[in-house]
Structures are given as structure tokens and as C-alpha cells.
C-alpha positions as CSV (number, residue, x, y, z in Angstrom):
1,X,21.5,14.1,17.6
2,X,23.2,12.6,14.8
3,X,20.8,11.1,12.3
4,X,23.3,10.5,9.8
5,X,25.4,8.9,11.7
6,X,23.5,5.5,11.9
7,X,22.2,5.5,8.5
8,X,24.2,2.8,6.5
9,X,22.0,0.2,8.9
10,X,18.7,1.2,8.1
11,X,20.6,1.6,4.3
12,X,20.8,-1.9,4.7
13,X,17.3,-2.7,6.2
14,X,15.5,-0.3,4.0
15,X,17.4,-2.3,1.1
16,X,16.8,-5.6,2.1
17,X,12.8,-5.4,2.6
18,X,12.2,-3.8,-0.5
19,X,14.2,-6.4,-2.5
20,X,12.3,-9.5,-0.7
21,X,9.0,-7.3,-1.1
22,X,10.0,-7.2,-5.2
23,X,10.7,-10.4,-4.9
24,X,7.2,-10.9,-2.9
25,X,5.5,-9.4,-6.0
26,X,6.5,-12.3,-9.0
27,X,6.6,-15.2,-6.4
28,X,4.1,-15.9,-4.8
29,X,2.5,-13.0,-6.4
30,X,-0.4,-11.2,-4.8
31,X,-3.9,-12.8,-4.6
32,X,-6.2,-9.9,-6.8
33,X,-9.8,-9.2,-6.5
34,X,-12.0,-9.7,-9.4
35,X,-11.7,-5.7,-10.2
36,X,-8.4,-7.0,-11.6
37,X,-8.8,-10.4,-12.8
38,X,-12.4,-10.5,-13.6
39,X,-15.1,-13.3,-12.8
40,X,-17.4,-13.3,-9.5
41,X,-17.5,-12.8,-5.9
42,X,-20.2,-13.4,-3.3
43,X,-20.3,-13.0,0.4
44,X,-22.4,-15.9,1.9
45,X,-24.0,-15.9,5.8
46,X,-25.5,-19.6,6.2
47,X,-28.0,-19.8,8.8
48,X,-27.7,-23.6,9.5
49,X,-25.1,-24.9,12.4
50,X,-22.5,-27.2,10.9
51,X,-21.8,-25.5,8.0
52,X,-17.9,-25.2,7.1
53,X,-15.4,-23.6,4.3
54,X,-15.6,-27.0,3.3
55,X,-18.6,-27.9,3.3
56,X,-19.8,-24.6,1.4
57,X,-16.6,-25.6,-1.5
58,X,-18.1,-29.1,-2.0
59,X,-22.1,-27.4,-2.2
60,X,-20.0,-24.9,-5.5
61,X,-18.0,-27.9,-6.6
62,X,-20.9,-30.2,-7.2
63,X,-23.1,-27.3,-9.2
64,X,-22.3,-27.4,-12.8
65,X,-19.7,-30.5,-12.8
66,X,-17.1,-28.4,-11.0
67,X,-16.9,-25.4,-13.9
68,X,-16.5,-22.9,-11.7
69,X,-13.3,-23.1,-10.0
70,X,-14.5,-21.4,-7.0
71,X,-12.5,-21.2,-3.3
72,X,-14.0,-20.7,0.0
73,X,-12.8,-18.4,2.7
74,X,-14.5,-17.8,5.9
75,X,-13.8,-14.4,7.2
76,X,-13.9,-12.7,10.5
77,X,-17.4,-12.3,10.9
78,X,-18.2,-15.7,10.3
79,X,-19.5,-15.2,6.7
80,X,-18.4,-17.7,3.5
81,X,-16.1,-15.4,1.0
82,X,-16.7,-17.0,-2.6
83,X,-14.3,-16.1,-5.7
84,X,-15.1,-18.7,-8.6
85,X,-15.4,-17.9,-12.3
86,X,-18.1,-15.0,-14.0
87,X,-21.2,-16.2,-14.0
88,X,-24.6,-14.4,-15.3
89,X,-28.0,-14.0,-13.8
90,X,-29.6,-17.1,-14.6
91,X,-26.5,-19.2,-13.1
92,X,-26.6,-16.6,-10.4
93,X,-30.0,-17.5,-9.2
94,X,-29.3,-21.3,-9.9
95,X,-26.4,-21.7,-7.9
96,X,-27.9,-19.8,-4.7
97,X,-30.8,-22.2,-4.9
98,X,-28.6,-24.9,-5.4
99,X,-26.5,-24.0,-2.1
100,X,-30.1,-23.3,0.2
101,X,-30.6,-27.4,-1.5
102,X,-27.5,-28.3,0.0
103,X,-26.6,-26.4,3.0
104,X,-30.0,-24.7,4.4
105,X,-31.1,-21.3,4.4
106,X,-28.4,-19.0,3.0
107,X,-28.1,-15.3,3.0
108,X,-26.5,-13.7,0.2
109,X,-25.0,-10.6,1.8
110,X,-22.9,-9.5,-1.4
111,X,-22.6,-10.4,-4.9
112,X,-20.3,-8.8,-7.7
113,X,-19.3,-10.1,-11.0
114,X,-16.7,-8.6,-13.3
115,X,-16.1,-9.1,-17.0
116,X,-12.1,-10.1,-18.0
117,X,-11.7,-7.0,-20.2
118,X,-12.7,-4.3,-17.6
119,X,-10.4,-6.3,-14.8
120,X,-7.7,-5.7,-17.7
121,X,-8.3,-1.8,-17.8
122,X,-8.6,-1.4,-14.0
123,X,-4.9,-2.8,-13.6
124,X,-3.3,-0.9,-16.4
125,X,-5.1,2.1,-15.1
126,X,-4.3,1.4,-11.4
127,X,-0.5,0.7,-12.9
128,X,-0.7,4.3,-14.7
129,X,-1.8,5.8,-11.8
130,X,1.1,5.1,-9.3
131,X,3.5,6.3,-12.1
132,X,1.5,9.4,-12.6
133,X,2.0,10.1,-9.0
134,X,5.5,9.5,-8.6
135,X,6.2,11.7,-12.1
136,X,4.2,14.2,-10.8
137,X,6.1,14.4,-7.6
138,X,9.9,14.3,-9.2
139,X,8.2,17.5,-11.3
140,X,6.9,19.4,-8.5
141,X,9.6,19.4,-6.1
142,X,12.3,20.3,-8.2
143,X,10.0,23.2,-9.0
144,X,9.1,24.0,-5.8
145,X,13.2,24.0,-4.7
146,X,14.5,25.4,-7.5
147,X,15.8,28.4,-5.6
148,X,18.2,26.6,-3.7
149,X,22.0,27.4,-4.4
150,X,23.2,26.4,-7.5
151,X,25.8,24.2,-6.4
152,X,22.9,21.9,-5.3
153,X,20.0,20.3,-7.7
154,X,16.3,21.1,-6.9
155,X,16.0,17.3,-9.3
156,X,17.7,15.3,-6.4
157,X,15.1,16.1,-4.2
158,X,12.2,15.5,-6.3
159,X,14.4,12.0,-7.3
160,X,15.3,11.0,-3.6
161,X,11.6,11.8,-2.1
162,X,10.4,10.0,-5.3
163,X,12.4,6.7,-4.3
164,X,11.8,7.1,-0.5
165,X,8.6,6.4,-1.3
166,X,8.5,3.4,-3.7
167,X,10.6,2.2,-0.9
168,X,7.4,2.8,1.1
169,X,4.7,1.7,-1.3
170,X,7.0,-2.0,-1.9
171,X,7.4,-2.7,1.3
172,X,3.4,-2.1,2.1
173,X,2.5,-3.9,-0.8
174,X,5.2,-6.4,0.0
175,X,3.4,-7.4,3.8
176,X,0.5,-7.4,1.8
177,X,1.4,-10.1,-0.8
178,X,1.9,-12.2,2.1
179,X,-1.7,-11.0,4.1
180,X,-2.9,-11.9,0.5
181,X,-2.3,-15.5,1.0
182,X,-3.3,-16.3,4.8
183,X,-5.9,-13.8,5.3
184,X,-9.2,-13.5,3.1
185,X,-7.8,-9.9,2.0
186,X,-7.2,-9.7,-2.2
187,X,-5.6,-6.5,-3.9
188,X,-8.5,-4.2,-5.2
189,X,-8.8,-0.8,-6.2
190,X,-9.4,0.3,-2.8
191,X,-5.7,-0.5,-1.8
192,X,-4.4,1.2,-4.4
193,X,-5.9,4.2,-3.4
194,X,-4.3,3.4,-0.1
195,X,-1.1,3.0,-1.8
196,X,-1.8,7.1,-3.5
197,X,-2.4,8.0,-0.2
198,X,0.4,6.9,1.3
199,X,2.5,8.5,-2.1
200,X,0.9,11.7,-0.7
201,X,1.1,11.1,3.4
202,X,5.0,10.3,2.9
203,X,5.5,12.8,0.4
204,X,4.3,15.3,3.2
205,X,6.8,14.2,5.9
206,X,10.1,14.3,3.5
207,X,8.8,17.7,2.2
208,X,8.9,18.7,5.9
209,X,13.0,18.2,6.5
210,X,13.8,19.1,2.7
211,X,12.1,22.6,3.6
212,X,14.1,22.9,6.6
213,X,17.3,22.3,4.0
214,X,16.2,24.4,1.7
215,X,15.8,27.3,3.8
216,X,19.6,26.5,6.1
217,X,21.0,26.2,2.7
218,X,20.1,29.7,2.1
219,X,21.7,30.9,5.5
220,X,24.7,28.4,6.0
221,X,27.8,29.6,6.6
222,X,30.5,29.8,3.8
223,X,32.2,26.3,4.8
224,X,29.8,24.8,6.4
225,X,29.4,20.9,5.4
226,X,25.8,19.7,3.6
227,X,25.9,16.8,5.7
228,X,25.8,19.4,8.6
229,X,23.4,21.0,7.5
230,X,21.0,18.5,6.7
231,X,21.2,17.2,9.8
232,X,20.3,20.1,11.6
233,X,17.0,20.2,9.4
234,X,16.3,17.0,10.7
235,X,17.1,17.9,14.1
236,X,14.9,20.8,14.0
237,X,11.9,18.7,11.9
238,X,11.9,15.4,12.8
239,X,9.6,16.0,16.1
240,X,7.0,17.9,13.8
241,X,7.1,14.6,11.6
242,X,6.3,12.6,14.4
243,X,3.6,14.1,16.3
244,X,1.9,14.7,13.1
245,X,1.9,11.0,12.1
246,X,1.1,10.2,15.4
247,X,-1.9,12.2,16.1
248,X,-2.8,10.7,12.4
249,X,-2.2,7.3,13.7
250,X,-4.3,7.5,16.9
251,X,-7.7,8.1,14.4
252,X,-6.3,5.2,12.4
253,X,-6.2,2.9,14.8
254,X,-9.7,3.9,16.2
255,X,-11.1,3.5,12.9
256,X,-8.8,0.2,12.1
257,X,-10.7,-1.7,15.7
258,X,-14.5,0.4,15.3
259,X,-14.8,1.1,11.8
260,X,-16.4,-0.9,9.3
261,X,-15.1,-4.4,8.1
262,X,-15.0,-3.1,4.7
263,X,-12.2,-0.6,5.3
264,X,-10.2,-2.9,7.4
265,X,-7.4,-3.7,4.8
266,X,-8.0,-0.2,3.9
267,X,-6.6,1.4,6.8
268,X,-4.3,-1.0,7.9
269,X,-2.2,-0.4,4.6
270,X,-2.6,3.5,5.3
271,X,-1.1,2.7,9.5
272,X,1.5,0.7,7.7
273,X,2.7,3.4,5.0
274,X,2.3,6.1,7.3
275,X,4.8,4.1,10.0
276,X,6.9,3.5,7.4
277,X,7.0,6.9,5.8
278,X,7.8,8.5,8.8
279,X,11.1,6.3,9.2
280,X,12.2,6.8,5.8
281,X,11.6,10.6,5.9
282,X,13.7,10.6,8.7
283,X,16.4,7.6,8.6
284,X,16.7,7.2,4.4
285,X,15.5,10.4,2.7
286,X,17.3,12.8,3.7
287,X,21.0,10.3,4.4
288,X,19.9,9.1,0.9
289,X,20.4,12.7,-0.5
290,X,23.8,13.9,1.6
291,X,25.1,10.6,0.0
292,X,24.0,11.4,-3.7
293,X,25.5,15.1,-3.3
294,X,28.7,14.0,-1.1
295,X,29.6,11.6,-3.8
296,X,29.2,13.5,-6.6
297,X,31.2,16.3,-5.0
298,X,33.8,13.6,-4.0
């Protein structure tokens, strides 16, 4: 099979998703947690019938003249999800009795307040992070292939692998910009350590077909083409690829419908990354890197 063949298509898709999921990132901009932006969060269950999202946003709007700038979401489980601005323990206690006043009994099920500052840190940290990663993986593979002929550079596949998977991590991040803004989910630390996971997951499946061109480069004939022989690496790796995502995927999926609500977003972004990484290994990585050598040898 000729994966090569068909590659200035999903070029052109791979392209085109990552641009609008850039774009997706300044405008509209993901909705963030409170690890990143600071202020307070609370997860209400009301226990009287005939309470709404809107009813629960006019109980919050009419404590404190309106100061606290809250919004109401209901989520799956039929609890209230409240993001307003930090508040201490005084207002804390306050405000719930204010809401039991207004609505009924309520049942605070989660409460989490984070100072401006710290938000700050967690971003810049969570920002360092990713680039840490990717670094860290340009660095490694060209070490680990630097035995391949010298006619080819070990650095293209630590670059190519490297952008493979910010294609990966944008376009994740990019269907989650958009979750961000008609589902209750919000960008937290825990989906950045989705987003290093799926660095690490995809990583794992280019690695696969580079090996396999790393060791037919060492065996090729004189005169035989790199475009040849990368395709035979993918030829002979691309099934290994795909039953190990897929085997992955089946536990995902499991955990995604019976695991707990509070890794839902979690795993979803880790069935999404590891879908996509598996195409790009496959249909961009490795096209992306006869392309780069082809041309230059051109």
C-alpha cells in the first residue's frame, strides 16, 4: 500500500484544522478554570423542585449587590456549577446561607477558591511545561537516531515527530476551545496533563515507523529511493500502531461511559489525541519527513 501517495490531502486537512484550532485559541479563546484565572468555584446540588440555572444566578446576583460576577451551569448530573469572583470564609458561609434563604435546602458538594497570583504561576508553568516536552523530544530522538547514514539528519526526525504532535495537541485543544463554550468543561491543570500524555502516547506511535526507517536505512539497497523506503516502514508498522491504540482506546472508552464524572473531560481529550496521533504518525509524520529530505536533496 502506498501511504505516500495520498498524503498532500491529509497535508491539506492536517493544515487546515490546526490553523482554525490557532485561530480557536485568541477568538473565542478557551473558557479557564480558576487554577488559571483565580477566584472561586462551587458545585451546588439543590434539594427543592423548581430550581433552575436561572434561578440559582438571580439567588448569587442578588447577594452582595451583584459583586460577584458569578455564572451558572447545570451539568450532567443535575448539580449547579458556580464560577464567580474569590471570596473568603466569612462570605463563604454568608452566601451558602443566603442561597438555602432563597432557594431551599442546598448541598454544597464542592467548593475551591484560588488567589489571582497562583492562577498566574499555574499557566506560566503549565505553558513551560508543554515546551519542556516538545524540547525534550527534538533532543532525544536525534540522539536516539543518530546512527542513521549520514546523508540523512537524526534532527529531522526529532523536528518532524516534534511538529506531528503540536499538530495533535492544537487540534485537541482546538475541539476543546469550542466544548469550553457549550459544555460546563473549563481548561485546568488536569487537561494539560492530558495534553503531556498525548505528547508522550503520539510520540510512541511516530517512534514506531521512524524505527522501522532507521533500521531499512541501514540495509537499503545502493539506489534505492527514501520515499521507498519509508513507505515500507510504514507498511510494515502501521498495523502495530493501530492495534496498540486500539486496545488503548477500548479501556478509554470504558472508563470515558463508567468512570468517574470527574475524569470525563480527562479522558475524552486522551481518546481524541490518541485518534489523532495515530493518523498523523501514519498519514503526516512520516510524508512530512520524505518531503523535508526529498526537497532538500532536490
Amino acid at each position: 500500500m502506498d501511504f505516500l501517495k495520498p498524503a498532500k490531502y491529509f497535508f491539506l486537512l492536517s493544515t487546515i484544522l490546526t490553523i482554525i484550532s490557532i485561530g480557536l485559541v485568541f477568538e473565542p479563546g478557551a473558557r479557564l478554570s480558576i487554577e488559571f484565572t483565580g477566584g472561586t468555584r462551587m458545585e451546588l446540588k439543590m434539594k427543592t423542585e423548581g430550581v433552575t440555572a436561572a434561578t440559582v444566578l438571580a439567588a448569587l446576583q442578588s447577594f452582595k449587590e451583584g459583586t460577584l460576577n458569578p455564572t451558572v451551569n447545570k451539568m450532567q448530573n443535575g448539580d449547579y456549577l458556580v464560577r464567580m469572583k474569590g471570596i473568603d470564609d466569612d462570605t463563604h458561609k454568608a452566601l451558602i446561607t443566603h442561597i438555602s434563604a432563597q432557594l431551599g435546602e442546598t448541598e454544597q458538594v464542592q467548593y475551591t477558591t484560588i488567589g489571582p497570583t497562583v492562577g498566574e504561576t499555574l499557566k506560566i508553568r503549565a505553558v513551560y511545561a508543554l515546551l519542556a516536552a516538545s524540547l525534550g523530544i527534538i533532543v532525544y530522538l536525534a540522539f536516539a537516531f543518530r546512527k542513521i547514514p549520514r546523508k540523512y539528519s537524526p534532527w529531522k526526525f526529532g523536528v518532524v515527530a516534534v511538529a506531528t504532535l503540536l499538530h495533535d495537541v492544537m487540534v485537541t485543544v482546538g475541539i476543546f476551545v469550542i466544548l469550553s463554550h457549550v459544555t460546563t468543561f473549563e481548561v485546568d491543570t488536569l487537561f494539560v496533563t492530558a495534553l503531556l500524555t498525548i505528547l508522550g502516547y503520539s510520540v510512541n506511535d511516530t517512534i514506531i515507523i521512524f524505527d522501522r526507517i532507521r533500521d531499512n536505512l541501514q540495509v537499503q539497497e545502493r539506489k534505492e529511493d527514501f520515499a521507498i523506503v519509508a513507505n515500507t516502514a510504514v507498511n510494515q508498522a502501521w498495523k502495530r500502531s493501530c492495534y496498540t491504540s486500539t486496545s488503548t482506546l477500548i479501556m478509554l472508552f470504558s472508563l470515558l461511559f463508567l468512570g468517574s464524572d470527574s475524569l470525563h473531560w480527562f479522558v475524552l481529550a486522551l481518546i481524541i489525541g490518541i485518534i489523532l496521533g495515530t493518523y498523523s504518525s501514519i498519514f503526516v509524520a512520516t510524508p512530512l519527513l520524505v518531503y523535508w529530505n526529498d526537497r532538500k536533496r532536490g
